[in-house]
C-alpha positions in Angstrom: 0.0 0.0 0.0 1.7 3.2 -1.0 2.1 6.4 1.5 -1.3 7.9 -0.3 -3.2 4.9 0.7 -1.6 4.9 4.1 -3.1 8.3 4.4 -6.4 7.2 3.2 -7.0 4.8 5.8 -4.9 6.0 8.8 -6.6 9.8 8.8 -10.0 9.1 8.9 -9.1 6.4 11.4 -7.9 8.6 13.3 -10.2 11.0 12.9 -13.0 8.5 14.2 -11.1 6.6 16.9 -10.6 10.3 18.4 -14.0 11.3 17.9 -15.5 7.8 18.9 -13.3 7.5 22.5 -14.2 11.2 23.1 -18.6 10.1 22.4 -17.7 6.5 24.5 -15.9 8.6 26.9 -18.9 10.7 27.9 -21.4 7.7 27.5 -19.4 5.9 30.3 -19.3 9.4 32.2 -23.3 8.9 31.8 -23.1 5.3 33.2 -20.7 6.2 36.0 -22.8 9.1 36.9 -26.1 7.6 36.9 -24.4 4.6 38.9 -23.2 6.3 41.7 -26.4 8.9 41.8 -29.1 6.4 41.3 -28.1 3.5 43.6 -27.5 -0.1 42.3 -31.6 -0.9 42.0 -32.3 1.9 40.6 -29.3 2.0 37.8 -30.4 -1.7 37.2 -33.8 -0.3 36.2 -31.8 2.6 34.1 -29.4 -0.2 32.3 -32.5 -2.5 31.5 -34.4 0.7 29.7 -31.8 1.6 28.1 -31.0 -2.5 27.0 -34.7 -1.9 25.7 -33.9 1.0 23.5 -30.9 -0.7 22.1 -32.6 -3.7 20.8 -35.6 -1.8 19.5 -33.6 0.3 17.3 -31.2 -2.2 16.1 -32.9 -3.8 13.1 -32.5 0.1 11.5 -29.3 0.3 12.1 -29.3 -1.7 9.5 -29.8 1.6 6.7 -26.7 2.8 8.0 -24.9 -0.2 6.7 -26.8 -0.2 3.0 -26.7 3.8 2.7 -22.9 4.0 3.6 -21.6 1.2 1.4 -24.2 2.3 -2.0 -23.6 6.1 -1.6 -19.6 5.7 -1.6 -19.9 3.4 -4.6 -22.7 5.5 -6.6 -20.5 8.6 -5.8 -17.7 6.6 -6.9 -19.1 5.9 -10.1 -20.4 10.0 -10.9 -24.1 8.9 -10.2 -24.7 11.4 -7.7 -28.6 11.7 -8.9 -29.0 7.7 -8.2 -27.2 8.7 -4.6 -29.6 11.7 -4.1 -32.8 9.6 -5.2 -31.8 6.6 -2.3 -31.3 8.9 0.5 -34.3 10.5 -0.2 -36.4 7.0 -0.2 -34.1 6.1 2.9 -35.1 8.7 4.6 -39.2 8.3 4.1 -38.6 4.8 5.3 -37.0 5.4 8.6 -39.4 8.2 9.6 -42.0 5.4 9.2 -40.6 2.8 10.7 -39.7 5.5 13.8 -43.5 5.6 13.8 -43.8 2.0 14.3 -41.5 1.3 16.4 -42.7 3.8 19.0 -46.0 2.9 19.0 -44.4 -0.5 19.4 -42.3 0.7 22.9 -45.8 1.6 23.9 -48.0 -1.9 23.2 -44.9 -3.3 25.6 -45.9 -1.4 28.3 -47.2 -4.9 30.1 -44.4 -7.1 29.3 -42.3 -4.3 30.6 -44.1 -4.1 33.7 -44.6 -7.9 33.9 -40.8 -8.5 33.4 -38.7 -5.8 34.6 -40.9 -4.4 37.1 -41.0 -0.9 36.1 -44.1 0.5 35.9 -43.7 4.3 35.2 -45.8 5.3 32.9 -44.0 8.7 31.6 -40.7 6.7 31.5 -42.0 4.6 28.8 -43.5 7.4 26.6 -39.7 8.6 26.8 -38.5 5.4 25.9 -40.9 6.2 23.0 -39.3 9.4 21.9 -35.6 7.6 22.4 -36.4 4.2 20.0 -37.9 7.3 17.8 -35.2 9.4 17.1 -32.6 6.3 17.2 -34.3 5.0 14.7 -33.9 7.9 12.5 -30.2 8.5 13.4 -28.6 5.5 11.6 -29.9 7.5 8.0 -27.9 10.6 8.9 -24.8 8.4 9.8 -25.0 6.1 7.2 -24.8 9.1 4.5 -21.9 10.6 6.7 -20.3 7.2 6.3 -20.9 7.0 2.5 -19.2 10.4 1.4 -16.5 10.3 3.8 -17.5 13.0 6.1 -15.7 11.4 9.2 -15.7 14.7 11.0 -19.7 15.3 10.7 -19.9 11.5 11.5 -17.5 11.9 14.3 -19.4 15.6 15.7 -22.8 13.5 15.4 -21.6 11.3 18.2 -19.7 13.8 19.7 -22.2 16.1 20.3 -25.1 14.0 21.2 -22.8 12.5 23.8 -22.0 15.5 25.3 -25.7 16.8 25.9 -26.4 13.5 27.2 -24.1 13.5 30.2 -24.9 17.3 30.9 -28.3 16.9 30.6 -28.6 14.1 32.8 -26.7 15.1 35.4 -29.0 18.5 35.6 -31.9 16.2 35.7 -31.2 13.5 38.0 -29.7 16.4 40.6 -33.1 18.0 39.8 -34.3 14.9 41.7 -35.9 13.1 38.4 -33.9 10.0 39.3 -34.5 7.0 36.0 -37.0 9.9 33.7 -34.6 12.2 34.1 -31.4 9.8 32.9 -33.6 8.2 30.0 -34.3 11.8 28.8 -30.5 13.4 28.6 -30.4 9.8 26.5 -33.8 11.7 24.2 -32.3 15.2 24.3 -28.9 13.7 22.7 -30.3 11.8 20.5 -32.4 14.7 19.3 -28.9 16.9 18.6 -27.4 13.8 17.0 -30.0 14.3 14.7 -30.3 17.4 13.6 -26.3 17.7 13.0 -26.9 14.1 10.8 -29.1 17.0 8.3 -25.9 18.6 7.3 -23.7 15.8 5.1 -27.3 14.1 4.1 -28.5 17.2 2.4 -25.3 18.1 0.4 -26.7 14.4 -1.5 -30.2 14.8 -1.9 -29.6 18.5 -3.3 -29.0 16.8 -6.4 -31.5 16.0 -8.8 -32.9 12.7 -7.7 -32.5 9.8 -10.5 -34.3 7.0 -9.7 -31.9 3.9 -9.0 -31.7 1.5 -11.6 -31.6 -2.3 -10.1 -28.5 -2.7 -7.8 -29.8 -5.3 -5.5 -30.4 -3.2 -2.8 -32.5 -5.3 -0.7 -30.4 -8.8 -1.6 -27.9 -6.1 0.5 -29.8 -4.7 2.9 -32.2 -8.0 4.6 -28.9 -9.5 5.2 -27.5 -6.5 6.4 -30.7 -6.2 8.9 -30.3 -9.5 10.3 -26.9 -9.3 10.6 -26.7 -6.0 13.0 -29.5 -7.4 14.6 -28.1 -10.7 16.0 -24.6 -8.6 17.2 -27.1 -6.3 19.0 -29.4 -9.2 20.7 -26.0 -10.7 21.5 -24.6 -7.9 23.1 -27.4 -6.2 24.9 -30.1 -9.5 25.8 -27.7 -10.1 28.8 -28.7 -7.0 31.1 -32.5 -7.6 30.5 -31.5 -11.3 31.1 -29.7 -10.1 34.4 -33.1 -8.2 35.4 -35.2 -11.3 34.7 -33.1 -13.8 36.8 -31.0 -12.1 39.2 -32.2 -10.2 42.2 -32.2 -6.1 41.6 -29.0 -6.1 43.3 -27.0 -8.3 42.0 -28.2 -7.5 38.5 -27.2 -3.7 39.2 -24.1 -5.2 40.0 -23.7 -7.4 37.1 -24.9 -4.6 35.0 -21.9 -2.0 36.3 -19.7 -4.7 34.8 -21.4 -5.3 31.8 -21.5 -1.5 31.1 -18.1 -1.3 31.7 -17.1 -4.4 29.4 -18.5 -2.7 26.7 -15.9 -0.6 26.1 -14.1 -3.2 24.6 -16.9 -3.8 21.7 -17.2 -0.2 20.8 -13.2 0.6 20.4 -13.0 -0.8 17.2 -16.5 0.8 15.7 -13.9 3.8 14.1 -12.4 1.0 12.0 -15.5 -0.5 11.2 -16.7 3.1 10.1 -13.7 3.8 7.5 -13.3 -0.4 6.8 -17.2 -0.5 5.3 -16.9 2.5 2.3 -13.3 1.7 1.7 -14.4 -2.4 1.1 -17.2 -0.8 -1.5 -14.8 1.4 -3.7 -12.3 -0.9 -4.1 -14.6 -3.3 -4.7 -16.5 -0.7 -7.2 -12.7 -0.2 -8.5 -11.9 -3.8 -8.8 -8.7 -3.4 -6.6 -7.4 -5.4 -4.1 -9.2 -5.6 -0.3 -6.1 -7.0 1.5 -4.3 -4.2 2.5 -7.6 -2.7 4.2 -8.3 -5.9 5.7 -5.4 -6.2 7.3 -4.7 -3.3 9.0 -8.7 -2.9 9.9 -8.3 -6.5 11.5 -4.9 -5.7 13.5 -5.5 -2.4 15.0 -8.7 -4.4 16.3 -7.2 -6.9 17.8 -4.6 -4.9 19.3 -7.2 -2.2 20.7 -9.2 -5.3 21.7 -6.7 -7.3 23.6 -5.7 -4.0 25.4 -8.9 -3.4 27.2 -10.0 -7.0 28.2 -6.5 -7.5 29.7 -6.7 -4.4 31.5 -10.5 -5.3 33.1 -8.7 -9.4 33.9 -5.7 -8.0 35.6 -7.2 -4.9 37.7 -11.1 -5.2 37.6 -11.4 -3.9 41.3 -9.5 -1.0 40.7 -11.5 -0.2 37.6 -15.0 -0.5 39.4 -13.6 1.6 42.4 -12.3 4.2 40.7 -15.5 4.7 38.4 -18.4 3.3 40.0 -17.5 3.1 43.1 -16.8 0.9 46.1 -20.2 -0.6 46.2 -19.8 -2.0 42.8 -16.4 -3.8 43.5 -18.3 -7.0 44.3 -18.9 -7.6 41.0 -14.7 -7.6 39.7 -15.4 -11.6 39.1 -17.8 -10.9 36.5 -15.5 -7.8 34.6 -12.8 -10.0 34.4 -15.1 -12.4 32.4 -17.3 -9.7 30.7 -14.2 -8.0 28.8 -13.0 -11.1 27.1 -16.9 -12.0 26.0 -16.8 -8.6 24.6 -14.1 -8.6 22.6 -14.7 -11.8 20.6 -18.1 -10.0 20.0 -16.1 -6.9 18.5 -14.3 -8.9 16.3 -17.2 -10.5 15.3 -19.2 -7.5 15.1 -15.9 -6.6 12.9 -16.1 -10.2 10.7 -19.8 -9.4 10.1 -19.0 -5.8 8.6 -16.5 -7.4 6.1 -18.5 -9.7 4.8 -21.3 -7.4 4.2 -18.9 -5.0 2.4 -17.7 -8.3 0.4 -21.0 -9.6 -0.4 -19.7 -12.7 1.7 -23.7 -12.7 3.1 -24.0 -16.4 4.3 -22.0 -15.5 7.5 -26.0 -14.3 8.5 -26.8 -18.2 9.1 -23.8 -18.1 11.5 -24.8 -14.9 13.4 -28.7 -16.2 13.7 -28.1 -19.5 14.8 -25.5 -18.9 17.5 -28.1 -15.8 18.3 -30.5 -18.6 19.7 -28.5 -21.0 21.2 -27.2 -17.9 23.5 -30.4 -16.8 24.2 -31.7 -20.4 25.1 -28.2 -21.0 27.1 -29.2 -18.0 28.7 -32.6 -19.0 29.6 -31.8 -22.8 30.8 -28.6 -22.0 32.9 -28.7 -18.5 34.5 -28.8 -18.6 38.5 -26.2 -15.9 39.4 -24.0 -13.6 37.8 -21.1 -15.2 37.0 -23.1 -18.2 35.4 -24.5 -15.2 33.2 -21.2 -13.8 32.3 -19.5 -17.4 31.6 -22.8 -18.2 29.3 -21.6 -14.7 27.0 -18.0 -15.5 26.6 -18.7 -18.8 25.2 -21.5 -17.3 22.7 -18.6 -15.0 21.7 -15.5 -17.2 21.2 -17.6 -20.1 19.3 -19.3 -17.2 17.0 -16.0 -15.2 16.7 -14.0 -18.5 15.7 -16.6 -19.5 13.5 -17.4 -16.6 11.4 -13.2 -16.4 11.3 -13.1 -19.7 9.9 -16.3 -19.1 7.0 -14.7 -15.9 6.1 -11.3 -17.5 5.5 -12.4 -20.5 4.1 -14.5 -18.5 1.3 -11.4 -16.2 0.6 -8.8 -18.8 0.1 
C-alpha cells in the first residue's frame, strides 16, 4: 500500500477513533454518573431501559450499513442523482418505521411491567421518543459514512454525547432519578439528529434519479439481520440479568457489563472507515487485503488491550468509576471483557462480509443468536453463570465466522 493509501486509511481512522473514545468517553461518564447517583436498584432499572432501547432500534441500524456502502460506490461511479434519489427514499422509510417502532415501545408497556418491574408510565412514553429518534439516526450516519465526512460522522456522536451527560446530570440532581437519565439519553439523540441533516443534504440537493436495479434489498435483509443478531447478542444479557438475578445483583452485574463494553465499541472507528473503503475498491476492482489487514490488527490490538486491563485490575477499575459498592462484581469484569471482545471482532467479521457480499456469515450470526439466548434461559442462577454463558456465545461465534470468512477467501 503506498504512502497515499496509508493516508487514506490511517486519517480518517484517526479522525474517528478520536471522535468515537471522546462520544464513548462521555457515554461511560453517563453510566458512571447515573451509577453512583441512582443507587445499584435503581441504575439496574436505568441499564434495562436503556438494553430496551438498544434492541428496539437495532434492526434500523441496519440503513446505515446499506446507505454507507451504496452512496460511496454510486458517488464513486459519478451517479450522484442515483445517490440523491436513495437517500431520499431512505429517509421516508426510517421516519415510518420510527412511527412504528414507538407505537411499538408503547404496546410493551405490560411485558415491561410484567418482566422488569417498572411500571412508570411517563418513562416509557420517553422510551418512545428515544427508540424514535434512534431509529432515524442510523440514516444521517450512514450518508456521513458514504461520502466520507468522518468529522460530521465523528461531531454526530460527539455532540449528542456530550448533551447527554450534561443533561442528565442536571436532571437526575433535579431529583428526576430514572426519567430524568432516560431523557439526557432523548435530548442527545435529538442533537445527534439534527447535526446528521448537514452531510445528508449536500446528497439529496441533487436532482434525484431514480436507482436503476442494484440489489439493494439482496444487501440490505442480510445487512438487517446481521446487525440485529450482534445487537441481541450484546445487549439481551442485562435484561436477562433483570429477569433472573435479584435487583441487586443485577445492578451489580450490570456495572460490569456496562463497563465491558468498552471493549466492543473501540473498534466501531475501524469498522466506520473499513465499510466504504471495502465498496470502492470493490466498485474499482482493486485489491481488499491491505484494508483488511490493517482494519483486522488495530482491532485486535485495541481489543486485547482493554480486556486485559478489566482481567488483571477489575477492582480498581469498578472503584475508581463506580464506586466501592460496585467492586463485588470484579469476578464478572474480568469475564465480561474477554466476551466482549470476541463480539467486536465478530461485530468486525460481520461488517466485512457485508462489504464483500460474503452474506452467508448471517446463518452463523442467527443461529448462534438462539443457542445464547436459550443458554441463557436454561442455565442463569447468578452472575457469573451469566457472564460465563456470553464469553462462550462469543468465542464459538467469533471462531466460526473467522473460519467461514477464510475459508471462502482462500
Amino acid at each position: 500500500m503506498s504512502n497515499a493509501d496509508d493516508g487514506e486509511f490511517i486519517k480518517p481512522t484517526m479522525i474517528m477513533f478520536i471522535t468515537t473514545v471522546g462520544a464513548g468517553a462521555c457515554d461511560y461518564i453517563y453510566q458512571i454518573a447515573m451509577g453512583r447517583s441512582l443507587g445499584v436498584e435503581s441504575y439496574s432499572e436505568l441499564t434495562a431501559l436503556l438494553s430496551i432501547l438498544m434492541m428496539v432500534s437495532i434492526p434500523p441500524m441496519a440503513i446505515q450499513i446499506v446507505l454507507a456502502r451504496y452512496i460511496a460506490r454510486l458517488k464513486t461511479e459519478g451517479r450522484d442523482g442515483e445517490a440523491s434519489w436513495m437517500v431520499r427514499r431512505a429517509f421516508a422509510i426510517v421516519l415510518i418505521v420510527a412511527l412504528v417502532c414507538a407505537a411499538a415501545v408503547m404496546l410493551m408497556i405490560p411485558l415491561i411491567e410484567y418482566y422488569l418491574a417498572i411500571s412508570s408510565f411517563e418513562v416509557i412514553c420517553i422510551l418512545s421518543c428515544a427508540v424514535a429518534l434512534r431509529v432515524v439516526l442510523p440514516a444521517g450516519m450512514g450518508v456521513a459514512q458514504g461520502v466520507e465526512e468522518y468529522w460530521s460522522l465523528g461531531l454526530q456522536q460527539m455532540m449528542g454525547a456530550v448533551v447527554k451527560v450534561v443533561s442528565a446530570v442536571a436532571l437526575v440532581l433535579l431529583g428526576f432519578q430514572v426519567g430524568g437519565a432516560l431523557c439526557a439519553v432523548l435530548l442527545g439523540s435529538l442533537v445527534s439528529v439534527l447535526i446528521a441533516l448537514v452531510p445528508s443534504h449536500q446528497v439529496w440537493k441533487s436532482p434525484p434519479v431514480r436507482l436503476t436495479k442494484e440489489g439493494v434489498w439482496m444487501y440490505a435483509v442480510p445487512s438487517m439481520i446481521g446487525v440485529l443478531a450482534i445487537g441481541v447478542m450484546t445487549n439481551v444479557d442485562i435484561l436477562a440479568a433483570r429477569i433472573y438475578l435479584d435487583n441487586y445483583e443485577a445492578g451489580l452485574f450490570s456495572a460490569a457489563s456496562m463497563l465491558s463494553k468498552v471493549v466492543l465499541f473501540l473498534p466501531s472507528a475501524i469498522s466506520a472507515v473499513m465499510l466504504p473503503k471495502l465498496a470502492k475498491a470493490m466498485a474499482k476492482g482493486t485489491s481488499k487485503r491491505d484494508v483488511t489487514i490493517k482494519s483486522f490488527g488495530l482491532a485486535i490490538l485495541l481489543c486485547s488491550s482493554a480486556a486485559l486491563a478489566f482481567f488483571f485490575i477489575p477492582d480498581d477499575i469498578l472503584g475508581l468509576f463506580y464506586g466501592e459498592q460496585y467492586v463485588d462484581a470484579a469476578d464478572t469484569l474480568k469475564i465480561m471483557g474477554f466476551a466482549m471482545m470476541f463480539y467486536s471482532l465478530a461485530n468486525l467479521f460481520n461488517t466485512y462480509a457485508m462489504g464483500a457480499e460474503r452474506y452467508l456469515i448471517i446463518w452463523i450470526l442467527g443461529v448462534f443468536t438462539i443457542i445464547q439466548v436459550i443458554l441463557i434461559g436454561l442455565f442463569t442462577t447468578t452472575a457469573d453463570q451469566l457472564a460465563m454463558i456470553m464469553l462462550v456465545s462469543s468465542l464459538c461465534i467469533c471462531a466460526t465466522s473467522a473460519l467461514y470468512l477464510m475459508t471462502v477467501n482462500r
